[in-house]
C-alpha atoms as an extended CHARMM CRD file, in Angstrom:
* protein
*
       116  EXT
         1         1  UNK       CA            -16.5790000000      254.2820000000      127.1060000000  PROA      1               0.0000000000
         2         2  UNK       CA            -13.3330000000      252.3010000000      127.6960000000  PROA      2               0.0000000000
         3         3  UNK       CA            -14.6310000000      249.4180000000      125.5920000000  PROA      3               0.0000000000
         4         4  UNK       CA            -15.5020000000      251.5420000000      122.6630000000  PROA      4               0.0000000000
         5         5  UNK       CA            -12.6160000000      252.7840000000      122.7910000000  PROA      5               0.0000000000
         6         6  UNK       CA            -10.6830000000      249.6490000000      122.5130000000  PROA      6               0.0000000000
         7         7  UNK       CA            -12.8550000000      248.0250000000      120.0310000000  PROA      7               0.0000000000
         8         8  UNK       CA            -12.6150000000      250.9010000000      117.9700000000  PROA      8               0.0000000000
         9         9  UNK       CA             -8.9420000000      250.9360000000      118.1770000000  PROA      9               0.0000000000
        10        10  UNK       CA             -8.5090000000      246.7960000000      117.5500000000  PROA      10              0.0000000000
        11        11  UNK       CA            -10.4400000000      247.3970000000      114.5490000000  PROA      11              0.0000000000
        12        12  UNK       CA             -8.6310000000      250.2540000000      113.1660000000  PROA      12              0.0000000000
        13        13  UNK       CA             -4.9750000000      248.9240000000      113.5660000000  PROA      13              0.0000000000
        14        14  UNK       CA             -6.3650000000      245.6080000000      111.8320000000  PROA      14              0.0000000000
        15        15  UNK       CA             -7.0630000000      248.0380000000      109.0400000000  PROA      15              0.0000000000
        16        16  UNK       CA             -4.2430000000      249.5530000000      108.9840000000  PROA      16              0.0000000000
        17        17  UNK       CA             -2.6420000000      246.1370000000      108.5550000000  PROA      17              0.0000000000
        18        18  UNK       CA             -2.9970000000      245.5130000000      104.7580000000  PROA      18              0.0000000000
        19        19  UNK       CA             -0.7380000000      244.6400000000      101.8820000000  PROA      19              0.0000000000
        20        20  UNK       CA              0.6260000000      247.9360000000      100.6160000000  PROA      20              0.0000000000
        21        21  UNK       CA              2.0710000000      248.5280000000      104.3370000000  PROA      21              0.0000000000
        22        22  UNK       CA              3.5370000000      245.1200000000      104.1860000000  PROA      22              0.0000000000
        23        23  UNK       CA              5.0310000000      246.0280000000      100.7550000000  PROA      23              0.0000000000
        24        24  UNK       CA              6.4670000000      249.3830000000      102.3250000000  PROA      24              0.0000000000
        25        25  UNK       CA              8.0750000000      247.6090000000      105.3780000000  PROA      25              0.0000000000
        26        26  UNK       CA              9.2460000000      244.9020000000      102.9360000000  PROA      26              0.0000000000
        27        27  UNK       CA             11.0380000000      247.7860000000      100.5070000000  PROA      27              0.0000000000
        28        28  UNK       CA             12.3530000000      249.6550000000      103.9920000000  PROA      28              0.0000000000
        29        29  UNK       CA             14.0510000000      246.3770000000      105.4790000000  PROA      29              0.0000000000
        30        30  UNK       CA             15.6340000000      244.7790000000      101.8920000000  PROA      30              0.0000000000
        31        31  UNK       CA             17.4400000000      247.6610000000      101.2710000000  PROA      31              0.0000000000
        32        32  UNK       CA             18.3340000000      249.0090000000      104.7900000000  PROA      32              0.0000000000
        33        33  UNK       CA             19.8610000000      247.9300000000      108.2860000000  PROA      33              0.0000000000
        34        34  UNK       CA             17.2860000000      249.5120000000      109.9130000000  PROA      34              0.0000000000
        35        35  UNK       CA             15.4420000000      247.4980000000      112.7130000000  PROA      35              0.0000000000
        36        36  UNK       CA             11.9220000000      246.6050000000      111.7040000000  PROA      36              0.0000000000
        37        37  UNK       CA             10.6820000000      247.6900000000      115.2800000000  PROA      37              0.0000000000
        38        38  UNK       CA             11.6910000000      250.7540000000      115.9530000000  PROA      38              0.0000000000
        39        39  UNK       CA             10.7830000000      251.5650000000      111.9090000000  PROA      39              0.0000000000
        40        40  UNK       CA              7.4190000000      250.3640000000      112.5360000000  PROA      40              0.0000000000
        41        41  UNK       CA              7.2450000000      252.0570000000      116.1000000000  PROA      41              0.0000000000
        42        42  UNK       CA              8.9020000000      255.5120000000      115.1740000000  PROA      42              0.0000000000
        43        43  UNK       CA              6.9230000000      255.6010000000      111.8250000000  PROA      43              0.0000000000
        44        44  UNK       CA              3.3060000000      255.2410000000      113.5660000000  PROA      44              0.0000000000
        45        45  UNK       CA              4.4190000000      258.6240000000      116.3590000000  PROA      45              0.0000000000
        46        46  UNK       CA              5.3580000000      260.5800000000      112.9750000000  PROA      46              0.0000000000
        47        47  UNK       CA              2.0010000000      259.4730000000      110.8310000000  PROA      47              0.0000000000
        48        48  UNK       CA             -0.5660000000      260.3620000000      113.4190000000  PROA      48              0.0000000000
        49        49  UNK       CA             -0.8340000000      264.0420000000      111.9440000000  PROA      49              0.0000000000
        50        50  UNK       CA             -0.6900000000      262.7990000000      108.8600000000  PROA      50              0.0000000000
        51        51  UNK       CA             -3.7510000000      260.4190000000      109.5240000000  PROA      51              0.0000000000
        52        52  UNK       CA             -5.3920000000      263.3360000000      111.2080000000  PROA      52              0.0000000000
        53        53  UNK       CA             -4.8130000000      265.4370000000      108.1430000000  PROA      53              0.0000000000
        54        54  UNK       CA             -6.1400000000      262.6600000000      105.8920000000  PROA      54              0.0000000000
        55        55  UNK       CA             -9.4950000000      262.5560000000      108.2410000000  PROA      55              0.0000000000
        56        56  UNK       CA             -9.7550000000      266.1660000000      107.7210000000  PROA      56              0.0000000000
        57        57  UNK       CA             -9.5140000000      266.2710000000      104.1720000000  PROA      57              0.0000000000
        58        58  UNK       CA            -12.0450000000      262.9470000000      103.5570000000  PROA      58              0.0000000000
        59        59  UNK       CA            -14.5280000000      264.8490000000      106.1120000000  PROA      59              0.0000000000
        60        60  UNK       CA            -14.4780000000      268.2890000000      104.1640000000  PROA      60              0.0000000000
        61        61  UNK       CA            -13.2370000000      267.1840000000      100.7390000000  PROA      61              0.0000000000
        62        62  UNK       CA            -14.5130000000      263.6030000000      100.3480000000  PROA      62              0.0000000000
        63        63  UNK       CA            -12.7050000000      260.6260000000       99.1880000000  PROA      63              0.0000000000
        64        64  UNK       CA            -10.3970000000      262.9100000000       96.3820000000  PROA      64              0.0000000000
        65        65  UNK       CA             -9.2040000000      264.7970000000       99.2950000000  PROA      65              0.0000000000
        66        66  UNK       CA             -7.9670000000      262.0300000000      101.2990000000  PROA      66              0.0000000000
        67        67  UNK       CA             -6.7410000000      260.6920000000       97.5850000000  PROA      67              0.0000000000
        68        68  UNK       CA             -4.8330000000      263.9310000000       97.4790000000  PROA      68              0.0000000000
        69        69  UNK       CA             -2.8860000000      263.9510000000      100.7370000000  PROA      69              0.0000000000
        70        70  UNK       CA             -2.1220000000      260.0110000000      100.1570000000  PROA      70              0.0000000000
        71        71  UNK       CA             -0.6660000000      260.1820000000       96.7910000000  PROA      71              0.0000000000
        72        72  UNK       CA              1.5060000000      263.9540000000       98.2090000000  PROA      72              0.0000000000
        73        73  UNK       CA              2.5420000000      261.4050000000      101.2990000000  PROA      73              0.0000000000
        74        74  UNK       CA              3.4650000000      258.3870000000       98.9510000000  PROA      74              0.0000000000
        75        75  UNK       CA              5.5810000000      261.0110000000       96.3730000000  PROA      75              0.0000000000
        76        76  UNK       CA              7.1880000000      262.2470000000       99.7310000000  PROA      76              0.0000000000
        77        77  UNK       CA              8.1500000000      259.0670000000      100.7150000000  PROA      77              0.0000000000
        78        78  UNK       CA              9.7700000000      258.0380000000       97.5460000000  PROA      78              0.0000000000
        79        79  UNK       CA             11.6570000000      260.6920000000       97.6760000000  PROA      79              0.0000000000
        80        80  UNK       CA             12.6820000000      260.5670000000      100.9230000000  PROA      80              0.0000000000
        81        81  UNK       CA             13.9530000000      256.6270000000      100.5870000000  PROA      81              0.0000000000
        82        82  UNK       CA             16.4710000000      257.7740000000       97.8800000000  PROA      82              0.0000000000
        83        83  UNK       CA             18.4020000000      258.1300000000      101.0510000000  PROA      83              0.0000000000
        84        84  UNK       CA             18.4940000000      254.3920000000      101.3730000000  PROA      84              0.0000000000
        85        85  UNK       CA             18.8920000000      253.4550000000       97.9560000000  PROA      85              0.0000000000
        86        86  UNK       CA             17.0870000000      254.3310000000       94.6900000000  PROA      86              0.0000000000
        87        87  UNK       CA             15.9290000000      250.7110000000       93.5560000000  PROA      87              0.0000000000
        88        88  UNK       CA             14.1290000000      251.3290000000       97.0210000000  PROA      88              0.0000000000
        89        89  UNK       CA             12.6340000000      255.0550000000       95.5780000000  PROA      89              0.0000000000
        90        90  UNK       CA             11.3390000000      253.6340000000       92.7630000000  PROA      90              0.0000000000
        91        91  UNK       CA              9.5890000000      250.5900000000       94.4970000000  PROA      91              0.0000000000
        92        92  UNK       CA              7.9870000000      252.9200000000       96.9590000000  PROA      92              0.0000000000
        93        93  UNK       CA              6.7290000000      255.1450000000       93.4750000000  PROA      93              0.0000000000
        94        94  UNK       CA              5.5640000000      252.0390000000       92.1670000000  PROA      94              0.0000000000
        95        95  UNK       CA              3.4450000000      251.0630000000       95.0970000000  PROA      95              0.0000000000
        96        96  UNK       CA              2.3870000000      254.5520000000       95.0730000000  PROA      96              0.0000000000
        97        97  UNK       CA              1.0050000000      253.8850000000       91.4430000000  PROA      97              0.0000000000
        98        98  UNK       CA             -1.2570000000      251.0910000000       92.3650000000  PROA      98              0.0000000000
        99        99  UNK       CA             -2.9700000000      252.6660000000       95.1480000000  PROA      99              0.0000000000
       100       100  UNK       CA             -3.6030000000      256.0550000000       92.5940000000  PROA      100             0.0000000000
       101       101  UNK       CA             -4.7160000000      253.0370000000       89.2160000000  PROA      101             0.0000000000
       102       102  UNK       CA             -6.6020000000      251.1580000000       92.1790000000  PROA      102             0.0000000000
       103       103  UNK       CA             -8.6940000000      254.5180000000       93.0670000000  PROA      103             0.0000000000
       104       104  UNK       CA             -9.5530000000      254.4880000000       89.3170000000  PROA      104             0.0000000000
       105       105  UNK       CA             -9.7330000000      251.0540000000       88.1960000000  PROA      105             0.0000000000
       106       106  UNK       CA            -11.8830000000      249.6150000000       91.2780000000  PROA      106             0.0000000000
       107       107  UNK       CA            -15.2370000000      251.0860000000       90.1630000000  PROA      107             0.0000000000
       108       108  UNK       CA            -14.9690000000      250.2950000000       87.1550000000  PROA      108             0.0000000000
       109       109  UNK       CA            -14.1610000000      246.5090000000       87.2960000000  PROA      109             0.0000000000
       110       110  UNK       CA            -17.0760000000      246.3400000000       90.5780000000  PROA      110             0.0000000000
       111       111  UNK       CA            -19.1810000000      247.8110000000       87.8440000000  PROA      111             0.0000000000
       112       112  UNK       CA            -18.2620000000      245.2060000000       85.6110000000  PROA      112             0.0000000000
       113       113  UNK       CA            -18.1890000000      242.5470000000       87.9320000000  PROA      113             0.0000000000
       114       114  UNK       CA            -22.0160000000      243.6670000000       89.3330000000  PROA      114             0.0000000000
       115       115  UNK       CA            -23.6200000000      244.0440000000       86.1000000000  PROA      115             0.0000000000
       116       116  UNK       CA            -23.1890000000      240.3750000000       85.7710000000  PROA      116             0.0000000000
């Protein structure tokens, strides 16, 4: 049990590693003093109901539910980094935007890209 445990958990924070979280942290330390750490550190504590929630929602609603709560969290977070700046609001929207065109774009250019 231990092991599956730990496997489990390597391979979800390497998921969790990916370039729209880079982009965030990038966004959050430009335009604040803020130390990287404790931004990382105190930000994982606060999204582990949110990642619940998200489960929830892709277990009951499927893949547009998780959508849902992930573009609500995203349009939260813009909002909420108006308090540092709001060059750094808008970045955070924009990011937001790619994820919601990615959801939509993706199977269309795989489709594209299969029927080769």
């Amino acid at each position: 049990m231990g092991s599956e445990i730990f496997i489990s958990s390597v391979a979800f924070g390497l998921f969790i590693v990916c370039p729209r979280m880079a982009g965030m942290m990038h966004v959050i330390n430009k335009n604040s003093n803020a130390s990287i750490l404790r931004t990382v550190l105190t930000g994982t504590l606060l999204s582990i109901p949110l990642l619940l929630i998200m489960v929830f929602a892709f277990a009951h609603l499927g893949v547009w539910g998780a959508v849902i709560i992930c573009v609500l969290t995203d349009v939260a977070a813009a909002l909420i980094m108006k308090g540092i700046s709001k060059k750094a609001a808008v970045e955070t929207f924009i990011i937001a935007l790619f994820v919601i065109v990615g959801v939509k774009v993706a199977p269309i250019v795989s489709g594209f890209i299969v029927g080769l």
